[in-house]
C-alpha positions as CSV (number, residue, x, y, z in Angstrom):
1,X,12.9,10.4,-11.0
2,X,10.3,9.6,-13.4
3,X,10.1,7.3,-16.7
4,X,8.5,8.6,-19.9
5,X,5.7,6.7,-21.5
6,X,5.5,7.0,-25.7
7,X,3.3,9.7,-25.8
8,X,5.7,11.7,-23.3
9,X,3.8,11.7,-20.5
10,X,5.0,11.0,-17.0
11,X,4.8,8.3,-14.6
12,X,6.0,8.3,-11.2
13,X,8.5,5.8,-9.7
14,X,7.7,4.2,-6.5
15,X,9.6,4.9,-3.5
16,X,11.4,8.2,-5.5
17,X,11.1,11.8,-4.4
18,X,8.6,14.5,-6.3
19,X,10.1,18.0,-6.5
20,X,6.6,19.9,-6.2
21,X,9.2,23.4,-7.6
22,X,10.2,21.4,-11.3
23,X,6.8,19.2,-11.4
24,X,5.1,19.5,-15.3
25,X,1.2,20.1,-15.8
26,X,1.2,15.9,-16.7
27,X,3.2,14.5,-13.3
28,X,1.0,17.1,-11.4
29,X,-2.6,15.9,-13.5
30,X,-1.6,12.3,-12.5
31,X,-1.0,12.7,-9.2
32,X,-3.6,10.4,-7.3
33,X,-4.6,8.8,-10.1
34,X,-4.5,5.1,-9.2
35,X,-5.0,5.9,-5.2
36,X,-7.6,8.1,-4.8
37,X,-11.4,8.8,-6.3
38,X,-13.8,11.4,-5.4
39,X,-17.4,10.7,-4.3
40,X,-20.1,13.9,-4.9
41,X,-23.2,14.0,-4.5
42,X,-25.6,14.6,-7.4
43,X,-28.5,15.3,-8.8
44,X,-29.7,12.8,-11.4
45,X,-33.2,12.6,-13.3
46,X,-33.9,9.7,-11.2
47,X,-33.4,12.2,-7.6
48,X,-30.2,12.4,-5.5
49,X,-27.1,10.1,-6.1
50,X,-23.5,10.0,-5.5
51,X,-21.0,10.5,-8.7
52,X,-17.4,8.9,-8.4
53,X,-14.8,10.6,-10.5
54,X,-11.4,9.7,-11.0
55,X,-8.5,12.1,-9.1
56,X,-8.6,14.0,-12.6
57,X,-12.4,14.8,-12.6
58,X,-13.1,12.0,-15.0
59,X,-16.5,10.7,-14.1
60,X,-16.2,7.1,-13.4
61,X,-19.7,5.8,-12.2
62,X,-23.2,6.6,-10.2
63,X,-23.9,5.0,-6.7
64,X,-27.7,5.4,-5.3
65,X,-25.7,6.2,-1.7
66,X,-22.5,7.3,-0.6
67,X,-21.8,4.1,1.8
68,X,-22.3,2.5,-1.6
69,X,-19.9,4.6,-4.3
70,X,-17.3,4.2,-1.3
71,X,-17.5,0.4,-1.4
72,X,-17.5,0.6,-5.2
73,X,-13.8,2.6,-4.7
74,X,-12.4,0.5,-1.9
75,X,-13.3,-3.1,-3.7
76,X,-11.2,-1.2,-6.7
77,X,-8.2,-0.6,-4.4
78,X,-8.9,3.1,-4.4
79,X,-9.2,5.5,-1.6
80,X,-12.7,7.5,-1.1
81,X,-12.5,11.1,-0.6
82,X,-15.7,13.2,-0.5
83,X,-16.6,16.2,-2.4
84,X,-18.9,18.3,-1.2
């Protein structure tokens, strides 16, 4: 079950069921949007670095170290995954 938001995009329900065979191009973008953020490393003009996007790809910030882009995640109530 899902709810549609005004500019007819999906959000999910807490606690409902997601039929991966009738999911749209939105519910599937979305999915681990608010959970989960990706840490990979970079390379910026200042040297190495670690980028944190958002489960969508959206870049969300630049940590000197990957113990430090995780901790940046977690205070935000987001899981770390890294990219490599």
């Amino acid at each position: 079950m899902d709810i549609k938001t005004h500019d007819g995009t999906a959000n999910f329900v807490p606690g409902t069921v997601l039929d991966i065979h009738h999911i749209s191009a939105a519910q599937l973008a979305g999915l681990g949007m608010e959970e989960i953020a990706f840490v990979k490393p970079v390379m910026t003009e200042n040297g190495p670095a670690f980028a944190i996007h958002a489960a969508d790809g959206t870049p969300m910030a630049i940590a000197s170290n990957a113990p430090l882009a995780a901790a940046a995640i977690i205070q935000n109530d987001m899981v770390p995954s890294l990219v490599h």
